[in-house]
C-alpha positions as CSV (number, residue, x, y, z in Angstrom):
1,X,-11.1,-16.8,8.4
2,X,-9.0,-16.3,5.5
3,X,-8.4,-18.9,3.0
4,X,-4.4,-18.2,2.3
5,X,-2.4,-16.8,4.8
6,X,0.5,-15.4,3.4
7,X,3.9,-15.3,5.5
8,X,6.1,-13.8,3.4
9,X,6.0,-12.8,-0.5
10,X,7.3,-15.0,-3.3
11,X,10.7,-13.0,-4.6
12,X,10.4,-14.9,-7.7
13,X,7.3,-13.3,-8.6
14,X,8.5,-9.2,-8.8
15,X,5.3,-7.6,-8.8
16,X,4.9,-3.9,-8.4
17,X,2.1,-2.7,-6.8
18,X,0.5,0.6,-6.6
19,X,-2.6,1.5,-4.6
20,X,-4.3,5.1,-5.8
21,X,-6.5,6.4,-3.0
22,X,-8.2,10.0,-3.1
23,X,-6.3,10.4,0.3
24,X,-4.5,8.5,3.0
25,X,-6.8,9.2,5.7
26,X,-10.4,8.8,5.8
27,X,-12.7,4.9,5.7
28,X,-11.2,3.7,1.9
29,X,-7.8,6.1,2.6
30,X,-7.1,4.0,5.8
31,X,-7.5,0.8,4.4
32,X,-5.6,1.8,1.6
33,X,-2.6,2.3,3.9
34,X,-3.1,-0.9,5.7
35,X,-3.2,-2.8,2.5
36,X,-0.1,-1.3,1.3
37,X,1.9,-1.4,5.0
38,X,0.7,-5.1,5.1
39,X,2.1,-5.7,1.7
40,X,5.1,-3.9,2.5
41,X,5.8,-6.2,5.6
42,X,5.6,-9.4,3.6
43,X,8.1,-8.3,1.6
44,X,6.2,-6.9,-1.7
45,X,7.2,-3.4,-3.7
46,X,4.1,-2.1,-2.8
47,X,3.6,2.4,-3.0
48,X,0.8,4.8,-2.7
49,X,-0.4,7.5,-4.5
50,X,-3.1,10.0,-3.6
51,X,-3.9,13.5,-4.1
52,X,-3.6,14.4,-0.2
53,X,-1.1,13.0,1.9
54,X,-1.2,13.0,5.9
55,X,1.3,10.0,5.9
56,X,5.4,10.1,6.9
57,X,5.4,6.8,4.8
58,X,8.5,7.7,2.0
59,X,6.3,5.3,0.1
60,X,3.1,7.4,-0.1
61,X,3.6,9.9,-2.8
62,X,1.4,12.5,-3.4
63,X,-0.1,13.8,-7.2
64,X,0.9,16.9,-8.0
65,X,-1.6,18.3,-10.4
C-alpha cells in the first residue's frame, strides 16, 4: 500500500513533466503511458516523448530524428 495517495495535484507547485520512453507500447512503454495518463488525471502538465508512437494521446509526441 502506498504511503501518499495523491487526489489531486498542488496548482501552486507548476511542475512540468516529461516522460521519454523508447516507445509507447511494450513492458517500460506501457507504464510510461500510465504514469503520464495518471499524472494527467490529477491535474499535472505531464507529456510524452518517444521515438514510436502507437498512442492517439495529443500529449504523446513523437522524436523526429
Amino acid at each position: 500500500m502506498p504511503l501518499f495517495v495523491f487526489k489531486e495535484i498542488n496548482k501552486e507547485i507548476n511542475m512540468k513533466i516529461l516522460h521519454i520512453c523508447t516507445m509507447d507500447c511494450g513492458g517500460a512503454g506501457k507504464a510510461a503511458l500510465r504514469l503520464h495518463r495518471g499524472l494527467k488525471s490529477l491535474g499535472a502538465n505531464s507529456k510524452m516523448l518517444g521515438l514510436y508512437r502507437k498512442s492517439s494521446d495529443g500529449d504523446v509526441v513523437q522524436f523526429n530524428r
